[in-house]
MITIFI-555348 format. One record per residue (C-alpha): residue in one letter; x, y, z. Coordinates in steps of 0.05 Angstrom, whole numbers, padded with zeros to 5 digits, always signed. Each point is the difference from the previous one (the first is absolute). Layout:
BEGIN
AXYZ/...
// end
This chain:
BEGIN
X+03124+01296+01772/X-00044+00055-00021/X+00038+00062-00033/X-00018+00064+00025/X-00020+00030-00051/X-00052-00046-00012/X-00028-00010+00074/X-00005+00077+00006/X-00068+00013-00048/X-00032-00066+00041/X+00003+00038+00051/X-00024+00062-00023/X-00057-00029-00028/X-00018-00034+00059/X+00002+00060+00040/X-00045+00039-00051/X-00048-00060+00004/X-00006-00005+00074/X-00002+00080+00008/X-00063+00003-00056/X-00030-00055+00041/X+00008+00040+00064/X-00018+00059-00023/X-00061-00026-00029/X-00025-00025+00060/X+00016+00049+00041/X-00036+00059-00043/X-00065-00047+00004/X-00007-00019+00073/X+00044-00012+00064/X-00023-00006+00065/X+00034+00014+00074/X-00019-00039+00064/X+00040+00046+00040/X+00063+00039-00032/X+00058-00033+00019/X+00028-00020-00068/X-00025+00066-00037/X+00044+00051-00034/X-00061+00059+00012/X+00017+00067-00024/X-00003+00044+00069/X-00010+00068+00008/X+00001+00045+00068/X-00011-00040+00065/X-00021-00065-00031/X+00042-00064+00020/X-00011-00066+00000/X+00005-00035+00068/X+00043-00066+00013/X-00061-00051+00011/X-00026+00038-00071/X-00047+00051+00017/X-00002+00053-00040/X-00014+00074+00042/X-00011+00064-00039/X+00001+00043+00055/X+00012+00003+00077/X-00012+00058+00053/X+00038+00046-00040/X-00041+00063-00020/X-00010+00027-00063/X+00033-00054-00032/X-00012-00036-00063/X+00011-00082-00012/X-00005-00029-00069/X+00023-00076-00032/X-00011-00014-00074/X+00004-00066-00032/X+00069+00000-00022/X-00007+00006-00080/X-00062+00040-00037/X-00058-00051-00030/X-00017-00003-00073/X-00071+00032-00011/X+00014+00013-00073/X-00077-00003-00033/X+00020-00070-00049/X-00060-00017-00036/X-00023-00083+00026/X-00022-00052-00039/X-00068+00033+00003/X+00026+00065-00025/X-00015+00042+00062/X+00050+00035+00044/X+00005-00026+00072/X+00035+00040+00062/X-00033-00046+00050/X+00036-00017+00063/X-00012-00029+00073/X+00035+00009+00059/X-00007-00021+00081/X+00038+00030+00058/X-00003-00009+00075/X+00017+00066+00038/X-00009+00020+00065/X+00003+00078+00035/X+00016+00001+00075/X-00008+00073+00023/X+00043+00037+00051/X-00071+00022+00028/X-00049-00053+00010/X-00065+00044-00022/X+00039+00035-00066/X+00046-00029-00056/X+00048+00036-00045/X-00017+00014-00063/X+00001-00069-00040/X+00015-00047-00054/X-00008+00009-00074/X+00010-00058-00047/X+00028+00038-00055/X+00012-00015-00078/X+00044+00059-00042/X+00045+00000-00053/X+00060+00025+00058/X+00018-00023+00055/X+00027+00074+00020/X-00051+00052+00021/X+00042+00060+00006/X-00023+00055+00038/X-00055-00044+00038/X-00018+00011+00064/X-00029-00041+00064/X-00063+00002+00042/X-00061+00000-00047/X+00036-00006-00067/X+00031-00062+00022/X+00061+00008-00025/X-00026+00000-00077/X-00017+00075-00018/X+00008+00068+00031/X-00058+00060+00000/X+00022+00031-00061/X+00006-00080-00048/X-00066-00035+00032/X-00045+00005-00052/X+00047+00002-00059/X-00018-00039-00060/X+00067-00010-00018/X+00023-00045+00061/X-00034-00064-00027/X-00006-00027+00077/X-00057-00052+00020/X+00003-00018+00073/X-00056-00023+00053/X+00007+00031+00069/X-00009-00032+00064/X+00003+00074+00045/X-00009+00002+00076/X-00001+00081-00008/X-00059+00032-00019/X+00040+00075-00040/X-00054+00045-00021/X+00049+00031-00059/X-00007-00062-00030/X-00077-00014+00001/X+00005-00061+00057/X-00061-00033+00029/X+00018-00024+00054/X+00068-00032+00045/X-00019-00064-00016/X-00006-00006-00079/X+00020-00037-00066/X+00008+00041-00059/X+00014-00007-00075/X+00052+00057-00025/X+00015+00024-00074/X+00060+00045-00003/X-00021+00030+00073/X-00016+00002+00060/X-00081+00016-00001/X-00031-00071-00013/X-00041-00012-00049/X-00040-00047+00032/X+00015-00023+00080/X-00036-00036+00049/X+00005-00006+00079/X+00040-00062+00014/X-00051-00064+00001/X-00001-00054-00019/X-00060-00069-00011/X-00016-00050+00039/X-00015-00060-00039/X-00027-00040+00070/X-00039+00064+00024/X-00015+00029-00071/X+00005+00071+00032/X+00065+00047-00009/X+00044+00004+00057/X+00052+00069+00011/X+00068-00012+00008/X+00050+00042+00029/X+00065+00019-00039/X+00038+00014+00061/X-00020-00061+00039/X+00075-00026+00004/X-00034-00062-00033/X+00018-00032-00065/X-00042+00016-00064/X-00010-00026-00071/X-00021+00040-00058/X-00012-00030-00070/X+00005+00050-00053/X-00030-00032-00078/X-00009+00042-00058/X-00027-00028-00061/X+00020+00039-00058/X-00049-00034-00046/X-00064+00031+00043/X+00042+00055+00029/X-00014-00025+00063/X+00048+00012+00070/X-00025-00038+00058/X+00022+00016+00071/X-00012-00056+00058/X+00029-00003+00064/X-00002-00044+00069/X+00029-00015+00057/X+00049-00051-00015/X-00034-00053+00044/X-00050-00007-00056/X-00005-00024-00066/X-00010+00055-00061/X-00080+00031+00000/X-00041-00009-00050/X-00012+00064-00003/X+00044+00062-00014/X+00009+00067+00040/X+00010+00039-00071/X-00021-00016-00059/X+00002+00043-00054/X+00011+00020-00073/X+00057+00029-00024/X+00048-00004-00067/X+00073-00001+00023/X+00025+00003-00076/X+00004+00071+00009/X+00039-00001+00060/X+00046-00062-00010/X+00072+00012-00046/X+00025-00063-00031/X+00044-00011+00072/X-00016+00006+00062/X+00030-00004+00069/X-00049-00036+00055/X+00008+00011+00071/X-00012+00033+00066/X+00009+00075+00020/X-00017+00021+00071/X+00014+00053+00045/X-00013+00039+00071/X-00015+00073+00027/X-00005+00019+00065/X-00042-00060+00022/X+00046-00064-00023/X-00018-00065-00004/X+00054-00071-00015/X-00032-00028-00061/X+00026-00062-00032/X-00020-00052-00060/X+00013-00066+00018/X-00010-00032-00066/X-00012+00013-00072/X-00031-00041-00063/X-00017+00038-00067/X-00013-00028-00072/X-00005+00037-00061/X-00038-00046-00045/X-00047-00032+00049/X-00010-00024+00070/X+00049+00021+00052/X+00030-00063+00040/X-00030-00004+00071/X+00044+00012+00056/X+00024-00055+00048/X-00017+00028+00063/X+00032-00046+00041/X+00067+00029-00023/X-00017+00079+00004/X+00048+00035+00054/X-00021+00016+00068/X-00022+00070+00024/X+00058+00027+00054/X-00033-00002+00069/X-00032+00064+00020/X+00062+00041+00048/X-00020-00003+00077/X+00008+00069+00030/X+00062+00011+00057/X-00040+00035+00054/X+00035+00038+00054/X-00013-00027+00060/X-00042+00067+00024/X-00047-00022-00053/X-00011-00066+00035/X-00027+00026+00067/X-00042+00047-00039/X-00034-00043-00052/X-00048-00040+00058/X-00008+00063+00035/X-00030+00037-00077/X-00027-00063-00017/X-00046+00013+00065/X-00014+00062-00007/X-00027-00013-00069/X-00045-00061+00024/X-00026+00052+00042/X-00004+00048-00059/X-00034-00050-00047/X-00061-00021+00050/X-00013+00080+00000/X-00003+00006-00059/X-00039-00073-00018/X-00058+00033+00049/X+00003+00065-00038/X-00002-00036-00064/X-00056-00043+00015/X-00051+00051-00021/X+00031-00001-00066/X-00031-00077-00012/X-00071+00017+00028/X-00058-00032-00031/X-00072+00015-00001/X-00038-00068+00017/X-00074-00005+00018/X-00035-00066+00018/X-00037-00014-00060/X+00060-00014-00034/X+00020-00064+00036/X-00030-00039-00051/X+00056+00024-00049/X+00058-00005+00042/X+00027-00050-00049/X-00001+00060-00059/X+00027+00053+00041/X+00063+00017+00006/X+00043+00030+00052/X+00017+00080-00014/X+00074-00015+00032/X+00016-00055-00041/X-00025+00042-00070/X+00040+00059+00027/X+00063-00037+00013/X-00016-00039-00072/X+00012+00058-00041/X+00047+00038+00044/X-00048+00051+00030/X-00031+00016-00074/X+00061+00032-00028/X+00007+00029-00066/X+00043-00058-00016/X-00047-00052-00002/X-00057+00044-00033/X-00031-00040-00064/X-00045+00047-00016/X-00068+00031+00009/X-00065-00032-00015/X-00064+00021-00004/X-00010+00032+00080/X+00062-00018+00024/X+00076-00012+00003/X+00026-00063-00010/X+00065-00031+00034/X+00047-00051-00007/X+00014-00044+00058/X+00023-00065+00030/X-00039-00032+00057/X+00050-00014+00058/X-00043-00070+00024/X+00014-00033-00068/X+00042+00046-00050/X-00057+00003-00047/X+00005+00049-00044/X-00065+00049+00009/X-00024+00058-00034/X-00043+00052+00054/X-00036+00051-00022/X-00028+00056+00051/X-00082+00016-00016/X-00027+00072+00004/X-00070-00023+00029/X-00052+00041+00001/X-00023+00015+00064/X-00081+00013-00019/X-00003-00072-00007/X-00002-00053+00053/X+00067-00031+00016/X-00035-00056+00018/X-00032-00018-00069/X+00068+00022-00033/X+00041-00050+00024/X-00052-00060-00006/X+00012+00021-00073/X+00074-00011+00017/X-00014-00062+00025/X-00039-00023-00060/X+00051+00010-00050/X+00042-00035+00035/X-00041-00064-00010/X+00010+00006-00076/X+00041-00052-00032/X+00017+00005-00075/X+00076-00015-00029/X-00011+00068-00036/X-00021+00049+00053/X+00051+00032+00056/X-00011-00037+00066/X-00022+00043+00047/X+00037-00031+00070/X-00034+00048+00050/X-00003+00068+00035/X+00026+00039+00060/X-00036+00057+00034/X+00047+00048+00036/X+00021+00073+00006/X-00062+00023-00028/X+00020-00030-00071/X-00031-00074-00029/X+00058-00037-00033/X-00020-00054-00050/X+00053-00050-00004/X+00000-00040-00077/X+00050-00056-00028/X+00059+00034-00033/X+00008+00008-00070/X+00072+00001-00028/X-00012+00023-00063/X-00045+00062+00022/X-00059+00025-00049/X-00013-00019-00068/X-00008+00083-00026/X+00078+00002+00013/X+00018-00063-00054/X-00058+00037-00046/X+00021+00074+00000/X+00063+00010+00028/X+00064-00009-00047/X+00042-00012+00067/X-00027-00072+00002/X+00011-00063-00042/X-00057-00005-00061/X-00049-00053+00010/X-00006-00051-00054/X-00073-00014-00026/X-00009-00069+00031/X+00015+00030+00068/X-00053+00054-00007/X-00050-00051-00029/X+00014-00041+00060/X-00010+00061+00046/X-00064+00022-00030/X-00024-00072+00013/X+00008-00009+00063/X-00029+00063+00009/X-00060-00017-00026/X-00004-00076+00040/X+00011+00062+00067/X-00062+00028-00021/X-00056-00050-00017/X+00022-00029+00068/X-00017+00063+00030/X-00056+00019-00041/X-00028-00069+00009/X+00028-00062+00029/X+00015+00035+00072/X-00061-00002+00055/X-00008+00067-00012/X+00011+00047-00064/X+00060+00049+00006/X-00002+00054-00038/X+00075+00031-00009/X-00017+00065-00027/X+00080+00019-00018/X+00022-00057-00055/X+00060+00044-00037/X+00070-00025-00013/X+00028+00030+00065/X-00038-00043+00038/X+00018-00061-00030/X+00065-00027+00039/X+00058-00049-00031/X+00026-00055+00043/X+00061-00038-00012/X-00024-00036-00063/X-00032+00062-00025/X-00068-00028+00007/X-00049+00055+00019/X-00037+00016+00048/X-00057+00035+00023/X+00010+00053+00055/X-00019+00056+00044/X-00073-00010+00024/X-00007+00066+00029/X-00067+00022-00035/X-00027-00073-00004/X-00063-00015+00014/X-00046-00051+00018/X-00067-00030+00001/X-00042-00066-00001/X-00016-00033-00061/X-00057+00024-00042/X-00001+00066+00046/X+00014+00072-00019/X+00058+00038+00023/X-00011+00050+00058/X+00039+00058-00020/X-00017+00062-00051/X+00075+00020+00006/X+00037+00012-00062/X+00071-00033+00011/X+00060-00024-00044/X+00045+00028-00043/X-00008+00052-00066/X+00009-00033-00060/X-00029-00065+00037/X-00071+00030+00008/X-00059-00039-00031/X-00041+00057-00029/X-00066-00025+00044/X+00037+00010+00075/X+00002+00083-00020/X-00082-00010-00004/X-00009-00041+00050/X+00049-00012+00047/X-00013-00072+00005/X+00066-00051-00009/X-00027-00070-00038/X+00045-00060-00028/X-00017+00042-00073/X+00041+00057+00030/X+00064-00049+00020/X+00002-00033-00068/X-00007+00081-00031/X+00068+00009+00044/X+00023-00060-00030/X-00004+00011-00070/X+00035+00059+00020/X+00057-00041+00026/X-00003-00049-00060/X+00015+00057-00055/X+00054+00026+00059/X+00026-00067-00015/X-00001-00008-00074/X+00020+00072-00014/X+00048+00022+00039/X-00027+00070+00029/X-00044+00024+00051/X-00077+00010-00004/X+00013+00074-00003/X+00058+00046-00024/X-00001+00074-00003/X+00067+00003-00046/X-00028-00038-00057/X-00051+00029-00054/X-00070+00009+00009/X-00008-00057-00039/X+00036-00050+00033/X-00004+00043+00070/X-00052-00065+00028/X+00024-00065-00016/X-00073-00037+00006/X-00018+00052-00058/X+00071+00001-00038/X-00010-00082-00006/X-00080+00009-00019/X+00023+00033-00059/X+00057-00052-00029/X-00052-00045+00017/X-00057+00031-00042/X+00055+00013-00052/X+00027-00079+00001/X+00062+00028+00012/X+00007-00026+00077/X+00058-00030+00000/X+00034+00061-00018/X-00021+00015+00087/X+00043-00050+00032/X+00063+00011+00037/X+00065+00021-00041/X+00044-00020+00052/X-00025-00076-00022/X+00025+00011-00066/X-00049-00042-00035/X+00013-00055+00043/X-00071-00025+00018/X-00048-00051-00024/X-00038+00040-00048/X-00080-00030+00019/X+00025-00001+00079/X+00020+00084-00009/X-00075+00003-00039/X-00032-00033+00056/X+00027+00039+00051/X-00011+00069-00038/X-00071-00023-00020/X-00022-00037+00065/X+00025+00073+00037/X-00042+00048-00048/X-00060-00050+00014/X+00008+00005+00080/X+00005+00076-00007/X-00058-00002-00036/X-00044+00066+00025/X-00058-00048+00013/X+00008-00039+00059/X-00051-00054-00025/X+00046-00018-00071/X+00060-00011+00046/X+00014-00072+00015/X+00001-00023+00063/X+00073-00030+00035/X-00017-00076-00014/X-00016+00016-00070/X+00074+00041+00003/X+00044-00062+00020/X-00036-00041-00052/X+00013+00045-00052/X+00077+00015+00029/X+00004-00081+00002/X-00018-00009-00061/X-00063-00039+00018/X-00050+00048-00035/X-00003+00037-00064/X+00000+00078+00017/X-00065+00034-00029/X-00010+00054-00045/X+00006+00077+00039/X-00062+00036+00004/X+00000+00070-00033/X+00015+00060+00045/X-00050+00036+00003/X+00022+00071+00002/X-00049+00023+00044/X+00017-00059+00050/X+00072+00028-00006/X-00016+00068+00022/X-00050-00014+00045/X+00028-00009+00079/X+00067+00039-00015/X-00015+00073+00032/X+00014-00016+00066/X+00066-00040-00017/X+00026+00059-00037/X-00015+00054+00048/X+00034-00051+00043/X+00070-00008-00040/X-00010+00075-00024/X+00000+00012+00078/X+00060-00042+00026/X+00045+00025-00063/X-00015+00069+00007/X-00030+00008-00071/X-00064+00034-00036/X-00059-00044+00006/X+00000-00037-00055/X-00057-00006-00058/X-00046-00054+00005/X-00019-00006-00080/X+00042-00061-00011/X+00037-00058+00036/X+00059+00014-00004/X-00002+00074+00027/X-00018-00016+00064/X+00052-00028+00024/X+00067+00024+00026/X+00060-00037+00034/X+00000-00024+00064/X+00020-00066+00035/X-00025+00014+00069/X-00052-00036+00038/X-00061+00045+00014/X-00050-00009+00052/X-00067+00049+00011/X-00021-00028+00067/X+00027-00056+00042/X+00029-00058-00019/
// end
């Protein structure tokens, strides 16, 4: 027999090994298909039902629900074998928010990392149980959480009811996004409703190497999109301590809501475990309602009346949907499209599904109700001096064009005295946003090259491998559109124009956008392929550089970008012009190319510019580019007068001088139109 005394450190040692090797795994990963056999830390209303699903809150109002894995996680910055610091993680949940009112939810979940548990002094409704009004915003709380909120609070900066947003140590997001998510079958984005009573996946990845958080979500019918709803940069070494708790924090107000996770995976050095769906709780069945029995005689008798009700107001409503329709358009029935179904598509036009506006006209959002295909409308202001007739056959034209990197015009509508063009949608919106904006992920070099590419391939097809020329007359980074892959393309053909081959335009009308001018149309008027591939060049130092054609804030000598890149160019310095937010992260002779190849389309004589096919060879590397002509200064000045009265005019300004190039013009990034279109 074993003495005692000998048998007792065995044992302890075999504790202390099986504890280390608990611990160990446990402050890496875990994963819960339903919480059953969890020892959560709870706080306020949360339990944990019998069949394992977890609920933060129920009906209660103004109440606050919160479970924490059980121990804090080890994000202590230890250097790896490649002598960087790494606070990556990734994590999955399946939640689901069933609202006490079927049309409004109360207020929603955060997934939450902090170095407590506790959040004393934190209250409900829109701060979620996490902060108060007087500690959102705090540097010192060291909280990261992404909120799934069915409220929209206007104290706290919401966009909408429906929303995703990514939270640093408070409760205005820094970045958020109405809830959708992408449709790898349909390659469009479909909305999702938080408060659908459905269950929903989210996949949160941050890659502390790029400093890169990624936030996807689905129904949880589907497999993971390809695609994210967020995706953004941020550097969580800041924010993280060397623990910290993970977990869920929700809470009510005076709407409520029952929301619940119904399974959990996370991993702190690398890809969180997928969840066996198959062995996720059910949802509890929604309550049936005890009517008196007074209610039950009445309920046929109301459901009459508003039958009754409804067909009065259907007939009064029907003038809402009318349409203008003459007989000549028969022959496009197949391109035009109903004004009821584009109404009901983007909900009546509402401020909520407004993209933007383009150049004569607001553009919407909207889903078609025949197929779910995502749409985007926009409404025309049409000038009424010119024949309706001859306006839409132009429609109707464009919507013959086929190119993988132009905007597929679908069709048109005609009603309520308005003309609606309706386009494919465009997830990713307009390339100016990725360019200028610092709200937007940086594109990388290869992506631009790519853009500016296809671009180009857009216009030699329309310049010359169509049946007729189109001239676009508006080529500027807010008109070329992203899709899904980020390819771009070509949009918004609302001053095109067109005409036979080997013919001459039929307009005198000076139209495009300042900045985007080739000196020649403020002589004569008259649009030309030369004129498109002056826009271009335009677009191609846009591009390379970074900024926009013309900015009042900078220096005179840098104020016009065509003249600020003339000069690194004449001083071999013009590499010093591209974009610092690439960080020298180009192919050097591709960035010379593009900088060159855009000073030589802008070049003030429309005769040394090269013509589109000559562009996609040089772009494709199939041509050697040619040496730029001088610029002439008196071809610089010459043509400008009218183009700075112009921008002098729509900025309220002096009229400029006209002894040099670059003093005569001022900022503006407005389409302009003298006459018709």
């Amino acid at each position: 027999m074993v003495a005692a005394s000998e048998l007792l450190p065995f044992l302890v040692c075999c504790f202390l090994s099986l504890k280390h090797s608990t611990l160990a795994h446990d402050e890496t990963q875990f994963i819960y298909n339903g919480f059953n056999e969890s020892n959560l830390l709870l706080n306020g209303i949360a339990k944990i039902h019998p069949n394992g699903l977890l609920e933060l809150t129920n009906t209660s109002k103004l109440q606050i629900g919160r479970a924490f894995f059980p121990s804090p996680l080890n994000f202590s910055k230890t250097l790896t074998n490649s002598n960087s610091e790494s606070l990556s993680f990734s994590t999955t949940f399946v939640f689901a928010i069933l609202p006490e009112s079927s049309t409004r939810g109360g207020h929603g979940i955060a997934f939450t990392m902090s170095p407590s548990a506790e959040f004393k002094r934190a209250s409900p409704a829109q701060y979620l149980g996490l902060f108060n009004a007087s500690t959102s915003g705090l540097s010192s709380n060291h909280v990261f959480a992404v909120e799934l909120d069915t409220i929209s609070s206007v104290d706290v900066d919401d966009s909408d009811s429906n929303h995703v947003g990514i939270d640093i140590n408070g409760m205005r997001s820094k970045v958020s996004a109405p809830v959708t998510y992408f449709s790898d079958k349909e390659r469009i984005n479909r909305t999702l409703e938080l408060i659908s009573g459905k269950p929903i996946q989210v996949w949160i990845e941050y890659n502390a190497t790029e400093k890169l958080l990624n936030v996807t979500i689905a129904p949880i019918t589907i497999k993971k999109p390809l695609h994210p709803l967020l995706s953004t940069f941020l550097d969580l070494s800041t924010i993280f301590r060397d623990s910290m708790f993970v977990g869920f924090s929700s809470s009510t107000g005076e709407v409520v809501s029952r929301q619940y996770i119904l399974g959990w995976s996370f991993n702190r050095s690398g890809k969180a475990v997928a969840l066996d769906k198959s062995q996720l709780p059910s949802l509890p069945r929604n309550r049936k309602s005890n009517f008196p029995t007074i209610l039950r005689i009445l309920i046929p008798s109301a459901a009459l009346m508003l039958l009754v009700i409804f067909i009065i107001v259907y007939m009064i409503r029907r003038k809402k949907y009318e349409e203008v329709r003459e007989d000549w358009e028969r022959e496009y029935g197949p391109q035009r499209f109903s004004y009821k179904d584009l109404f009901r598509a983007t909900k009546g036009f509402k401020d909520k599904e407004f993209l933007g506006a383009g150049g004569f006209g607001r553009v919407y959002r909207g889903t078609l109700p025949s197929s779910n295909v995502q749409v985007a409308v926009k409404k025309v202001s049409h000038d009424s001096t010119r024949g309706i007739k001859e306006f839409v056959s132009e429609i109707v034209s464009m919507g013959k064009l086929r190119h993988r990197n132009l905007v597929q015009l679908l069709g048109y509508c005609r009603g309520k005295g308005e003309l609606l063009l309706v386009y494919e949608y465009m997830p990713n919106g307009s390339l100016d946003k990725f360019l200028f904006s610092s709200e937007t992920p940086n594109l990388s070099w290869s992506q631009r090259y790519q853009i500016l590419k296809g671009v180009a391939s857009a216009l030699l097809y329309l310049h010359d491998e169509w049946e007729q020329v189109v001239l676009h007359r508006d080529i500027k980074a807010s008109n070329i559109l992203l899709d899904a892959d980020l390819n771009g393309r070509l949009g918004d053909f609302g001053l095109a124009k067109f005409h036979d081959h080997g013919a001459t335009p039929q307009t005198t009308c000076v139209a495009g956008t300042v900045g985007y001018l080739a000196p020649e149309l403020t002589r004569t008027g008259r649009p030309t392929t030369c004129s498109d591939v002056f826009a271009f060049g335009t677009f191609l130092l846009e591009i390379a550089c970074g900024r926009k054609p013309i900015e009042l804030s900078r220096s005179a000598e840098e104020l016009i970008l065509v003249d600020w890149v003339l000069d690194h160019w004449e001083r071999g310095l013009i590499l010093l012009t591209s974009d610092p937010r690439l960080e020298g992260n180009f192919e050097i002779e591709e960035m010379k190319l593009v900088l060159t190849l855009g000073l030589l389309c802008c070049h003030p004589v429309p005769a040394a510019r090269p013509n589109m096919r000559q562009v996609v060879r040089y772009v494709d590397g199939d041509a050697k580019l040619p040496e730029i002509p001088l610029f002439n200064p008196v071809d610089l000045c010459s043509g400008f007068y009218y183009l700075g009265q112009e921008i002098s005019h729509q900025n309220n300004l002096p009229a400029p001088a006209i002894d040099s190039y670059s003093r005569n013009f001022s900022s503006s990034n407005n389409s302009i139109l003298s006459c018709g279109r």
